[in-house]
N, CA, C and O of each residue as an XYZ file, in Angstrom:
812
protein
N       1.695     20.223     28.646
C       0.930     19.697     27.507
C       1.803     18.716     26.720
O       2.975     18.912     26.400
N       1.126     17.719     26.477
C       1.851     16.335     25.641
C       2.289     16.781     24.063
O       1.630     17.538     23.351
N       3.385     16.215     23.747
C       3.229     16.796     22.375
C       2.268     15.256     21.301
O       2.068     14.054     21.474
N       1.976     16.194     20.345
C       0.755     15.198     19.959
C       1.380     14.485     18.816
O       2.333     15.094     18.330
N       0.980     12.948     18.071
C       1.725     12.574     17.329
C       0.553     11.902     16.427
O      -0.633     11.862     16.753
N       1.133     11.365     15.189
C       0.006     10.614     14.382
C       0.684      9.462     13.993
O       1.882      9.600     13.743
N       0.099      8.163     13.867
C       0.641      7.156     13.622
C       0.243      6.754     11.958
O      -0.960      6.750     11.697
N       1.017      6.488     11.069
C       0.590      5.480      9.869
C       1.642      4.552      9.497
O       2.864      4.534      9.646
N       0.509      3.546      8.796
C       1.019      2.138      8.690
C       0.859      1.312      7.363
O      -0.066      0.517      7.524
N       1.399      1.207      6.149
C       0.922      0.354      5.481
C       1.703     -0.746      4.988
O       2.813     -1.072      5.409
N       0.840     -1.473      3.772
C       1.331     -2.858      3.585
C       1.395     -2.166      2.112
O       1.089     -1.006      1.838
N       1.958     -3.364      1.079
C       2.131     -3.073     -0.043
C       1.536     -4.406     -1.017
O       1.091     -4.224     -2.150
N       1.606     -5.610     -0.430
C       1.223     -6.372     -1.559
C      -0.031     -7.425     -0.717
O      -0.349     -7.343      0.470
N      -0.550     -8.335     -1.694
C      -1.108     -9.497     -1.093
C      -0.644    -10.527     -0.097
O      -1.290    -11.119      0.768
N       0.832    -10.611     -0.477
C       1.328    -11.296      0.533
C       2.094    -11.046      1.440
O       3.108    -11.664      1.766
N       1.451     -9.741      2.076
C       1.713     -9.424      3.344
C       0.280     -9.053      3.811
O      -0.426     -8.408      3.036
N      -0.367     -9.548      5.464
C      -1.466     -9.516      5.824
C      -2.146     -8.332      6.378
O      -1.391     -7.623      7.042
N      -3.222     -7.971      6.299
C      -3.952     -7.221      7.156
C      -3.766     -7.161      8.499
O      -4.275     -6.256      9.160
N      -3.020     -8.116      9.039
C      -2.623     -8.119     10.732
C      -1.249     -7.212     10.654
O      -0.518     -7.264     11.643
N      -0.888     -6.463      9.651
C       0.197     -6.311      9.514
C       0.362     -4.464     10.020
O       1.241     -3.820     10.591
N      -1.131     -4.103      9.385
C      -1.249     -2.557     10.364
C      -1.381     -2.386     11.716
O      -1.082     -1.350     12.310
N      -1.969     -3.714     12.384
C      -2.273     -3.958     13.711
C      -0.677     -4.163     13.988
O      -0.045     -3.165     14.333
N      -0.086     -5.245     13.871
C       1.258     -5.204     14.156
C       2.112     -3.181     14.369
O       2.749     -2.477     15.152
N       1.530     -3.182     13.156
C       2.588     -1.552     12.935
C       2.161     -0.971     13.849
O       2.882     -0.712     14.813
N       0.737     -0.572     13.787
C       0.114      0.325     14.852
C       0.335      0.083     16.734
O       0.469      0.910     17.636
N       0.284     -1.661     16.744
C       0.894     -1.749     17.789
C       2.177     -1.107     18.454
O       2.203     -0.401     19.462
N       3.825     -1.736     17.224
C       5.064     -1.277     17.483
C       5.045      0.335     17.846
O       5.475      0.847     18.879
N       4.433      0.994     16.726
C       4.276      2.481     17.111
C       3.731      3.097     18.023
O       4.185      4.159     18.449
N       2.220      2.301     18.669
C       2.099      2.713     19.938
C       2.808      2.790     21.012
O       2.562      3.577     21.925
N       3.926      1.828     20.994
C       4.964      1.544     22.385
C       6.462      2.616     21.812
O       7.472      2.917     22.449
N       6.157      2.889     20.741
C       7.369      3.844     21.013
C       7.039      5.413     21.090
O       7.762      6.405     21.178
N       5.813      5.251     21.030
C       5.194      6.647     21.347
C       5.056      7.180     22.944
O       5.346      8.194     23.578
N       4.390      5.771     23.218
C       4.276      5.792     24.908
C       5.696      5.709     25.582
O       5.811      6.301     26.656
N       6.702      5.099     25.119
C       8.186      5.680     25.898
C       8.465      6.802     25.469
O       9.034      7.490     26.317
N       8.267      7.409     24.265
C       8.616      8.775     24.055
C       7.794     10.237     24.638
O       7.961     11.424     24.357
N       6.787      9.489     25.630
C       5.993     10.706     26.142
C       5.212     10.980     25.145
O       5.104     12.205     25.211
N       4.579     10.608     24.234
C       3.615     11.053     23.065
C       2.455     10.731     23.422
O       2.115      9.845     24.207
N       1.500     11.852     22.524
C      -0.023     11.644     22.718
C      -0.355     11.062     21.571
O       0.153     11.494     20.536
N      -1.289      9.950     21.528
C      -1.954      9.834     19.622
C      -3.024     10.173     19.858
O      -3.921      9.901     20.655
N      -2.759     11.094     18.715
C      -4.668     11.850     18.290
C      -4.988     11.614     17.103
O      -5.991     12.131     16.611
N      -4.064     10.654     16.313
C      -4.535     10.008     14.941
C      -3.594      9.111     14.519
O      -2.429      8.865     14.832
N      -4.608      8.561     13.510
C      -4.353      6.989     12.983
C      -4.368      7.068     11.347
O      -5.300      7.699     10.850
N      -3.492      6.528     10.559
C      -3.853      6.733      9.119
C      -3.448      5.238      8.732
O      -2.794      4.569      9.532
N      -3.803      4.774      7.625
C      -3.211      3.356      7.092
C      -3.565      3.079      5.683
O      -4.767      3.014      5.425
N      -2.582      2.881      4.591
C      -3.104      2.347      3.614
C      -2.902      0.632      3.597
O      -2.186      0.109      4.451
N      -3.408      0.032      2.835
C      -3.562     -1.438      3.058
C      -3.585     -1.761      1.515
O      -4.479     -1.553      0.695
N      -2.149     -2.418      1.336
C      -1.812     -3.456     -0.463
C      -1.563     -1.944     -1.426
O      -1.722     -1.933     -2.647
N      -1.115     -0.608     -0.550
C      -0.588      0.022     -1.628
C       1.011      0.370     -1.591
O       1.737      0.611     -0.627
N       1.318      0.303     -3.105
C       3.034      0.902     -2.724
C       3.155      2.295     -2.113
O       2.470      3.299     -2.306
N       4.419      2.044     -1.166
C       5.098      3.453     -1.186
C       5.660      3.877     -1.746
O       6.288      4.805     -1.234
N       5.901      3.598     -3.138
C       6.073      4.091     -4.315
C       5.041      5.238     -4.844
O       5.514      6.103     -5.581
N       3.877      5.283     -4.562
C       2.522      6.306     -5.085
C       2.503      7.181     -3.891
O       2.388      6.908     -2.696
N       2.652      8.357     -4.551
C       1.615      9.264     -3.497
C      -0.052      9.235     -3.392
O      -0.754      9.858     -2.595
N      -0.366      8.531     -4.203
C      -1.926      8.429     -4.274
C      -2.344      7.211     -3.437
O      -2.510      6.043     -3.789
N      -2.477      7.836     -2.149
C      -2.474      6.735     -1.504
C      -3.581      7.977     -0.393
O      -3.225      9.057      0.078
N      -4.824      7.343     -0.279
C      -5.721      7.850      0.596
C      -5.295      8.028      2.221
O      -5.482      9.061      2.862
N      -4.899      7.230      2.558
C      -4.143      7.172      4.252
C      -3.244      8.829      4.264
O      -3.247      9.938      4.799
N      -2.621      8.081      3.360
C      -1.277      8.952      3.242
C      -1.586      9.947      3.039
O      -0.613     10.602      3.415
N      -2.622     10.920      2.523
C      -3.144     11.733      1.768
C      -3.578     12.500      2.770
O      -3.298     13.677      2.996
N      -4.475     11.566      3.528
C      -5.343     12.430      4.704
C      -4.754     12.598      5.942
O      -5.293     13.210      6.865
N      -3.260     11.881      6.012
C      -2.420     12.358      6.963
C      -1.541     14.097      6.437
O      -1.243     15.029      7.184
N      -1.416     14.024      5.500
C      -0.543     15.131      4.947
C      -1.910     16.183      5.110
O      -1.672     17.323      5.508
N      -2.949     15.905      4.886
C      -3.800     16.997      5.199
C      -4.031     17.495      6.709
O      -4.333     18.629      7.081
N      -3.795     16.283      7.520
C      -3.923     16.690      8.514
C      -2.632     17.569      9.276
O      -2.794     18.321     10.237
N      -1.309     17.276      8.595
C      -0.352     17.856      9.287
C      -0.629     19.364      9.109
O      -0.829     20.248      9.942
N      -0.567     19.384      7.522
C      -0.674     20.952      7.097
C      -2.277     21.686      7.870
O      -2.912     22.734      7.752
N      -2.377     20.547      8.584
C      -4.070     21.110      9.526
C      -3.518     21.673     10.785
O      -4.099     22.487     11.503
N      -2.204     21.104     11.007
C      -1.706     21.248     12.856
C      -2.121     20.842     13.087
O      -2.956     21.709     13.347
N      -2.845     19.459     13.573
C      -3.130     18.429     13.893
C      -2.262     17.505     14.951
O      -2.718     16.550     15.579
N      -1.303     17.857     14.992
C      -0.379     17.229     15.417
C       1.115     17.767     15.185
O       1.390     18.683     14.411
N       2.172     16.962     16.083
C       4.014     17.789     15.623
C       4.456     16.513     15.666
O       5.638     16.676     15.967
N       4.254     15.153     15.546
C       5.302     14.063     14.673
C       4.656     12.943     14.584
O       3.937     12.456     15.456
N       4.953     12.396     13.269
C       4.781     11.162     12.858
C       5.511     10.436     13.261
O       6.709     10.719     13.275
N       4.914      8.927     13.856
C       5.287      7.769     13.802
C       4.927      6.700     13.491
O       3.966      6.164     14.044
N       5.968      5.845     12.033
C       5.988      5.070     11.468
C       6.778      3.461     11.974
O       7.171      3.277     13.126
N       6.879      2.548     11.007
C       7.752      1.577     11.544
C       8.833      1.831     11.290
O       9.746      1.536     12.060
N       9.107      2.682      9.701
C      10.608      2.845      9.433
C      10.076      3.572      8.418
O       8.883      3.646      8.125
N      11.239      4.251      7.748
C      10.710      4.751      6.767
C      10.334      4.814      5.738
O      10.094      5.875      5.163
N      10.239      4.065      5.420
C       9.844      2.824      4.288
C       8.124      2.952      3.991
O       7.497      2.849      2.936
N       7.576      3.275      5.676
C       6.030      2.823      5.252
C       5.609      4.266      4.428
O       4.799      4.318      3.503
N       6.131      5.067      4.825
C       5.962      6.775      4.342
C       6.568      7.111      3.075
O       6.062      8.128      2.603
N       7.604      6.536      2.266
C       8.475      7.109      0.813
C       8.839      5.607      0.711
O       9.171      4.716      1.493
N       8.594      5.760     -0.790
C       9.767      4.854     -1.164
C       9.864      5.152     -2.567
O       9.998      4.288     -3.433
N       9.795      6.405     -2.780
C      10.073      7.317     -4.245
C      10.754      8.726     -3.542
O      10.361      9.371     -2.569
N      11.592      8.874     -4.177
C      12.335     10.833     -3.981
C      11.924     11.462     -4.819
O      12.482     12.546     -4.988
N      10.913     11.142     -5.621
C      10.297     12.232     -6.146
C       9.044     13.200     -5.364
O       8.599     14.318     -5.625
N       8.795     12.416     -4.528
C       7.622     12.617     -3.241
C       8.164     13.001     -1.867
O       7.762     13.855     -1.077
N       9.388     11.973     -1.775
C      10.364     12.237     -0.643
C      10.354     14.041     -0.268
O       9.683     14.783      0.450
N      11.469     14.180     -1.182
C      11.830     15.420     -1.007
C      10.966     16.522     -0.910
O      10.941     17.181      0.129
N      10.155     16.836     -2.005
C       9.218     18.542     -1.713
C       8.512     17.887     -0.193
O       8.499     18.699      0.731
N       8.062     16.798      0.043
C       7.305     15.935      1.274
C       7.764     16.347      2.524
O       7.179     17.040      3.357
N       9.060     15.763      2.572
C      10.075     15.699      3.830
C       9.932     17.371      3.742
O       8.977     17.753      4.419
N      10.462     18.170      3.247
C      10.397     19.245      3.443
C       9.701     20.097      3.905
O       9.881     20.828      4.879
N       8.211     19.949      2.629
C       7.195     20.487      3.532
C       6.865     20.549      5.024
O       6.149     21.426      5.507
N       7.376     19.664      5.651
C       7.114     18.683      7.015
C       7.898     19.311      7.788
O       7.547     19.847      8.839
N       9.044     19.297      7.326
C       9.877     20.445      8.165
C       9.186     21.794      8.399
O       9.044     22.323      9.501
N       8.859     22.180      7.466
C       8.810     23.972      7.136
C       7.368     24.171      8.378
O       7.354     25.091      9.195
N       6.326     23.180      8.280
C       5.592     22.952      9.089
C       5.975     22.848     10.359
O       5.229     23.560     11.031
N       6.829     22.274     11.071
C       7.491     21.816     12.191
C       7.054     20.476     12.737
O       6.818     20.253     13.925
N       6.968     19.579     11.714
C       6.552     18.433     11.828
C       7.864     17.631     11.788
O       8.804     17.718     10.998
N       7.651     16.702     13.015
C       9.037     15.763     12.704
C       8.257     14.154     12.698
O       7.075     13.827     12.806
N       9.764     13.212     12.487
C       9.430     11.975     11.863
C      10.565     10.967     13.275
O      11.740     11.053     13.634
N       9.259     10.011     13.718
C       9.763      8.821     14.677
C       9.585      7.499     14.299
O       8.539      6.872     14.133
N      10.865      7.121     14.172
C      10.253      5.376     13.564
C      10.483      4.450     14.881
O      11.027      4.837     15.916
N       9.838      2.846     14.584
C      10.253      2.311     15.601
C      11.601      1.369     15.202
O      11.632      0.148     15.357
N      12.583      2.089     14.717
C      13.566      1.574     14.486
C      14.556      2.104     14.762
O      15.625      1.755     14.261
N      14.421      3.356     15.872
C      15.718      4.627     16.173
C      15.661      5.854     15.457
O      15.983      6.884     16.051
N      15.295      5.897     14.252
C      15.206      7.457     13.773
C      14.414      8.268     14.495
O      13.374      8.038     15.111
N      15.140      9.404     14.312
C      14.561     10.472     14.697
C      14.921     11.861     14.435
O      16.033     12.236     14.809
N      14.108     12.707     13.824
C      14.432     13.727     13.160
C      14.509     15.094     13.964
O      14.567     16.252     13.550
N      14.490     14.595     15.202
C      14.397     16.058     16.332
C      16.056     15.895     16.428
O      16.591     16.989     16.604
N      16.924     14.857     16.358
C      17.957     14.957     17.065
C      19.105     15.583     15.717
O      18.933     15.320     14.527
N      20.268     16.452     16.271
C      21.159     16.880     15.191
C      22.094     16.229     14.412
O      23.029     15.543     14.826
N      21.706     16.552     12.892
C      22.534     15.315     12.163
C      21.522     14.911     11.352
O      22.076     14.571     10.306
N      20.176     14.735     11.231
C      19.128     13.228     10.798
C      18.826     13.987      9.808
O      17.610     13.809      9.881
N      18.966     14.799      8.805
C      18.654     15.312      7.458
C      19.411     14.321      6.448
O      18.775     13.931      5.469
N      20.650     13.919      6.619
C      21.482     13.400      5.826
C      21.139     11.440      6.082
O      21.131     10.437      5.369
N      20.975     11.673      7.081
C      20.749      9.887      7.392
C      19.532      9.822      6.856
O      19.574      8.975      5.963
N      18.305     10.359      6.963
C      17.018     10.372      6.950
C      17.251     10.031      5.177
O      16.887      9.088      4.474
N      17.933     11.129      4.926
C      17.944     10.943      2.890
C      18.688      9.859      3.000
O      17.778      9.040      2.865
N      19.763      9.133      3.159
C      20.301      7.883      2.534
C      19.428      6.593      2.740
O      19.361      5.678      1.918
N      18.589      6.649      4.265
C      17.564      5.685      4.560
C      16.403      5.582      3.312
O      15.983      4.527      2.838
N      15.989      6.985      2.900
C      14.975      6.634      1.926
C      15.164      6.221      0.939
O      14.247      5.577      0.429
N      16.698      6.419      0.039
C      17.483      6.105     -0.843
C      17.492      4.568     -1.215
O      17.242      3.948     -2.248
N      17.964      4.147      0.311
C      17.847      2.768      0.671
C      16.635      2.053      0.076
O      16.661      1.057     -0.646
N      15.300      2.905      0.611
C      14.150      1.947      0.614
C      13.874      2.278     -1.198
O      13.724      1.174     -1.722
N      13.813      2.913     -1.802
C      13.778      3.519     -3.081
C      14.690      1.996     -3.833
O      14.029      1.545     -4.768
N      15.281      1.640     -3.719
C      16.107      0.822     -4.287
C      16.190     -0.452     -3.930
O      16.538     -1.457     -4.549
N      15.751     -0.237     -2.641
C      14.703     -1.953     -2.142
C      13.625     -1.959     -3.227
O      13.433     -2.947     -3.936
N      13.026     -0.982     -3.317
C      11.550     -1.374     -4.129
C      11.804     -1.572     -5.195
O      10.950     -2.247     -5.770
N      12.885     -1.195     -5.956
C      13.222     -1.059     -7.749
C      13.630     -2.604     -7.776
O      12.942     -3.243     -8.573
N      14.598     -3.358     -7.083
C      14.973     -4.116     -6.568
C      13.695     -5.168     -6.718
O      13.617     -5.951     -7.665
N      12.708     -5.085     -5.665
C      11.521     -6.086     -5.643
C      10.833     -6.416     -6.748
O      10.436     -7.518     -7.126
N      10.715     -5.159     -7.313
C      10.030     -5.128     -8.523
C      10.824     -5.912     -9.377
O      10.275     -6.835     -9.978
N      12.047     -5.695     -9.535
C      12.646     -6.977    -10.588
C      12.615     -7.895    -10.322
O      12.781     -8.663    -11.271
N      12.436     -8.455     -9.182
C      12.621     -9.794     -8.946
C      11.048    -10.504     -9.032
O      10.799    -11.703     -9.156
N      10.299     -9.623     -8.949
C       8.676     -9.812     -9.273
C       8.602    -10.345    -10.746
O       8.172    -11.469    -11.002
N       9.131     -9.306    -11.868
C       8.969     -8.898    -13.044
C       9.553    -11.060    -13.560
O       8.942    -12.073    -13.902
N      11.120    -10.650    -13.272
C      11.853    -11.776    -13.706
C      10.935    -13.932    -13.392
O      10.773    -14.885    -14.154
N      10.601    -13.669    -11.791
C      10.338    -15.043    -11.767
C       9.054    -14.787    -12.485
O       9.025    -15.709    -13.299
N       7.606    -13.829    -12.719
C       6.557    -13.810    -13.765
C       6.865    -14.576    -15.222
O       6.191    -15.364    -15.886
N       8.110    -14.022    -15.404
C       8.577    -13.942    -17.088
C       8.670    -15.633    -17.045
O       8.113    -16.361    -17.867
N       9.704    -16.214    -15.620
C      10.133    -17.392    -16.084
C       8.685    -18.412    -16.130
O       8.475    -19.252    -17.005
N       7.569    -18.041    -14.715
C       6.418    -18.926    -15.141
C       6.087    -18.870    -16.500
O       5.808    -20.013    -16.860
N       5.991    -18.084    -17.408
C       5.055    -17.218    -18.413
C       5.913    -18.538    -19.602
O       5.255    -19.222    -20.386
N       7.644    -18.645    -19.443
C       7.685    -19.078    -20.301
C       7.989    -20.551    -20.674
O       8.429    -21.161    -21.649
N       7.433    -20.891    -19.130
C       7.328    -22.443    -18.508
C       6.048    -22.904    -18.560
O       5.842    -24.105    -18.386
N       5.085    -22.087    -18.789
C       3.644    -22.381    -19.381
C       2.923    -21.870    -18.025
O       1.748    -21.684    -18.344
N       3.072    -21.602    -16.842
C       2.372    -21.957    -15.483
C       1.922    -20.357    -15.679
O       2.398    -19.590    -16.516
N       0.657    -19.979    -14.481
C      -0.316    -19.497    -14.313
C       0.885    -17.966    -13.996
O       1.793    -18.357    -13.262
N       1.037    -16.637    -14.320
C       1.442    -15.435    -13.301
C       0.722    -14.950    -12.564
O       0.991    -13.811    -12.184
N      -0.545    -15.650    -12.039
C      -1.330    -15.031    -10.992
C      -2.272    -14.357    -11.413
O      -2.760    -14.776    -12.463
N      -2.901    -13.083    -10.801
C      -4.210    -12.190    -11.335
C      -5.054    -12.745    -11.411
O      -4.871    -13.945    -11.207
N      -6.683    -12.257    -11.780
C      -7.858    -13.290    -11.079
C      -8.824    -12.721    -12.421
O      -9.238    -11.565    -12.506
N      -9.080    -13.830    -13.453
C      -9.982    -13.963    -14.434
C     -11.216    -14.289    -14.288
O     -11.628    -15.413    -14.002
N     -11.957    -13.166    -14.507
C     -14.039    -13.377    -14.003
C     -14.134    -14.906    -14.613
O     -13.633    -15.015    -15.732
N     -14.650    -15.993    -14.097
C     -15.058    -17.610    -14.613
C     -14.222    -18.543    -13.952
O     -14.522    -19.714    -13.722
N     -13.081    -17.938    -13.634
C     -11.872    -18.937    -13.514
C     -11.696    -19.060    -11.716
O     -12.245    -18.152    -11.092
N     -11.105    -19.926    -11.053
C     -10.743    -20.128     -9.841
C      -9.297    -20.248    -10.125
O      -8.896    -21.069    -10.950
N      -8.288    -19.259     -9.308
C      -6.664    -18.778     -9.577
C      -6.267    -20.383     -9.209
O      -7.064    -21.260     -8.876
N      -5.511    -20.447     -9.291
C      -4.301    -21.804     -8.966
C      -4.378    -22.028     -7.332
O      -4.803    -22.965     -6.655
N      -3.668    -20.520     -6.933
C      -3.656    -20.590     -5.759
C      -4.285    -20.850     -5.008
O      -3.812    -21.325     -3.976
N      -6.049    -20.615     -5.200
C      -6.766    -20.807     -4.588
C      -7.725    -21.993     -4.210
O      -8.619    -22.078     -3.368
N      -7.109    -23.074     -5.336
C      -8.070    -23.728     -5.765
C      -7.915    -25.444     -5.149
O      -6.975    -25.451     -4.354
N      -8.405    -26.551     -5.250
C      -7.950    -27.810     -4.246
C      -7.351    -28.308     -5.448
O      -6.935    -29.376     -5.000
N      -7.092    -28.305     -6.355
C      -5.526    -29.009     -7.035
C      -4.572    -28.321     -7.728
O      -3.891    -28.927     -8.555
N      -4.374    -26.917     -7.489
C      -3.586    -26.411     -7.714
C      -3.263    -25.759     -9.179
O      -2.327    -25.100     -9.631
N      -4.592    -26.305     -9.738
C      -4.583    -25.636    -11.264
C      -5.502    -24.988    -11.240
O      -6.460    -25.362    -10.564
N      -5.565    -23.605    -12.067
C      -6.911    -23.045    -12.734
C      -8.346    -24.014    -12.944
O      -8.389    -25.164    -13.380
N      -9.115    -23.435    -12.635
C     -10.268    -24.110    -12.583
C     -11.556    -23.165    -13.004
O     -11.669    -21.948    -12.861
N     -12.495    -24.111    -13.571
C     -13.549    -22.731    -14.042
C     -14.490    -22.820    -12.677
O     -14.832    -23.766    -11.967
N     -14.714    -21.591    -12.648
C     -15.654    -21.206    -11.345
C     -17.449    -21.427    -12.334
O     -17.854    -20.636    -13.185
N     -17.939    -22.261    -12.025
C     -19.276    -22.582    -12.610
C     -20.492    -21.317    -12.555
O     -21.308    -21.122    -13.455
N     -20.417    -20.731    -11.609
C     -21.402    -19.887    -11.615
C     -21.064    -18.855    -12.023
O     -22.040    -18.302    -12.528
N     -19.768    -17.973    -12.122
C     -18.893    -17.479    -12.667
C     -19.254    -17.039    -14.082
O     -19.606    -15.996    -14.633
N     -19.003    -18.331    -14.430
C     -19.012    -19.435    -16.049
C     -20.601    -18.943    -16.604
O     -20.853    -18.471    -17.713
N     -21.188    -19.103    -15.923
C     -22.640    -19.097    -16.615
C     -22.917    -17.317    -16.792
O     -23.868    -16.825    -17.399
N     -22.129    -16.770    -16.289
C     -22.456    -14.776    -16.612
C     -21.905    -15.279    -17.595
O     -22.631    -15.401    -18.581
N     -20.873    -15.620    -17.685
C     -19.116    -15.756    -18.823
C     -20.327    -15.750    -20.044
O     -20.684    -14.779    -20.711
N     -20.856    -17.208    -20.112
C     -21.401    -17.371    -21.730
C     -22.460    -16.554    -21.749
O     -22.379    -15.671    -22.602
N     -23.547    -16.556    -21.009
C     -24.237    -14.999    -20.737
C     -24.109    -13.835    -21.540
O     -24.887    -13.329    -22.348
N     -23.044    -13.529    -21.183
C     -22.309    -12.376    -22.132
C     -21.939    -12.182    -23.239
O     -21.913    -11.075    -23.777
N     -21.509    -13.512    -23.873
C     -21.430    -14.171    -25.350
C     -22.545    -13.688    -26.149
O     -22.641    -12.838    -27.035
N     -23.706    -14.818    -25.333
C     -24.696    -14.623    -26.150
C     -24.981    -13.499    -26.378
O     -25.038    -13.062    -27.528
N     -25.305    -12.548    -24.949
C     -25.979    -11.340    -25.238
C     -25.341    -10.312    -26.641
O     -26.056     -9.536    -27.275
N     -23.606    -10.580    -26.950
C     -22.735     -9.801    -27.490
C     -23.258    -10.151    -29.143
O     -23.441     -9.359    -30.067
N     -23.476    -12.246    -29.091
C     -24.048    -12.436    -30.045
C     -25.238    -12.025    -30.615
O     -25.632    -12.399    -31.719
N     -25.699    -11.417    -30.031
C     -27.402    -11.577    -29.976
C     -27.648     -9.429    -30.331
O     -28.611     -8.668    -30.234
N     -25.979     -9.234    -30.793
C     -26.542     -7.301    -30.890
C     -26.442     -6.505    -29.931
O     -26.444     -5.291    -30.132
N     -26.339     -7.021    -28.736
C     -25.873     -6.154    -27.576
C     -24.289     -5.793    -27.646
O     -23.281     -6.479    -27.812
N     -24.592     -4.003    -27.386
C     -23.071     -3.569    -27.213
C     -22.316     -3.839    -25.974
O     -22.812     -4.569    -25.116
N     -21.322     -3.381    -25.840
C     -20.531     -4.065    -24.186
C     -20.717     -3.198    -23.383
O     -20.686     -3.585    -22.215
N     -21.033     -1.427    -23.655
C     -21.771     -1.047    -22.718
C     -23.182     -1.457    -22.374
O     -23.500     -1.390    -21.187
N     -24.184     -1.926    -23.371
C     -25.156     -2.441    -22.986
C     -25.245     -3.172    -21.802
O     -25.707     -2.847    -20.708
N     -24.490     -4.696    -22.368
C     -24.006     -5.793    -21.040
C     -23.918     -5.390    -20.231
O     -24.736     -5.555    -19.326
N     -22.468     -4.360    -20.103
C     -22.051     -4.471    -18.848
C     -23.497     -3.067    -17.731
O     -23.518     -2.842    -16.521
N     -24.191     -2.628    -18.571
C     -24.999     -1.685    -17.865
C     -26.217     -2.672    -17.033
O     -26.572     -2.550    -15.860
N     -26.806     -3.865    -18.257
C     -27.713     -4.845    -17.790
C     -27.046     -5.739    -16.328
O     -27.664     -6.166    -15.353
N     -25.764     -5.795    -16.603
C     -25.686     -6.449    -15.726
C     -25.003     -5.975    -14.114
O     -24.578     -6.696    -13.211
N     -25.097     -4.635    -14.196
C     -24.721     -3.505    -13.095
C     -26.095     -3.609    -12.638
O     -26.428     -3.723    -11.459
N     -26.743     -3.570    -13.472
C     -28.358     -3.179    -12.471
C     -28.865     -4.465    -12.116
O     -29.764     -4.358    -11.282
N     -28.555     -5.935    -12.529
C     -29.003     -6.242    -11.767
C     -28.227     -7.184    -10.434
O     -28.717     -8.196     -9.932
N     -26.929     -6.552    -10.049
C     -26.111     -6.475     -8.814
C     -25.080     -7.412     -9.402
O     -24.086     -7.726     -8.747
């Protein structure tokens, strides 16, 4: 009998693509199939950090382990699974106590003796990649912000920078016409649950 394995894969921001679980799911299929593995499941979150445990993929894989469902995960690294030790640890553990182990397609592997201590400095690693990203997110925001230019995010009326054919904010016209819509109605005595209820119902 094969031993059985589960694959998950995610991304974390916008600018990394949706081809990017296909990619993962691919790499992990080929190191499953040299490792003699069966897949009997698939999990993926898509544009969330591994920073959150609230992450649906992730969620319904941990349900499935503690289901026996399977005896090892394989990821790309470990990165796609933790990138907080506050989750890490009771996590990783649980997983053990279960007899669940962890295969990346990058050489880890938690069946072999020794990988408790590597396994923790790897996540350590990624934990401090992310604190890391995040500043460097935080910092170039601040410098657009105080250079006048757009930090991104997407305003109901408006067409983003990025998206748009000259590269500036632009009002989206049809957009625009709920936009003053809403004015009036606000002018006109309507509360904002009102609005926003009138305008749920009609799609």
């Amino acid at each position: 009998m094969s031993t059985r394995a589960a694959i998950y894969a995610r991304f974390s921001t916008d600018k990394q693509k949706d081809a990017s679980i296909e990619d993962q799911f691919r790499e992990c299929d080929r190191v499953a199939k040299s490792a003699g593995l069966e897949v009997v499941a698939r999990f993926e979150d898509r544009g969330i950090s591994g920073g959150t445990a609230t992450r649906p993929g992730y969620q319904a894989l941990l349900s499935a382990a503690r289901a026996h469902q399977f005896e090892i995960i394989v990821t790309e690294d470990i990165s796609r699974l933790w990138r907080n030790r506050a989750e890490f640890g009771p996590r990783s553990a649980e997983l053990e106590d279960l007899g669940i182990h962890w295969v990346s397609c990058v050489g880890q592997d938690t069946r072999r003796d020794g990988w408790g201590l590597v396994v923790q400095i790897l996540q350590a690693m990624g934990e401090h990649a992310r604190r890391e990203a995040s500043y460097r997110t935080r910092r170039g925001l601040n410098g657009r912000a105080l250079a006048g230019h757009s930090t991104g995010g997407r305003a109901f009326g408006y067409v983003a920078a990025t998206d748009s054919g000259t590269g500036q904010i632009e009002i989206d016209e049809m957009a625009a016409a709920v936009v003053r819509r809403i004015f009036e109605m606000y002018g006109n005595g309507h509360s904002p649950r009102a609005i926003a209820a009138q305008l749920n119902a009609e799609g």
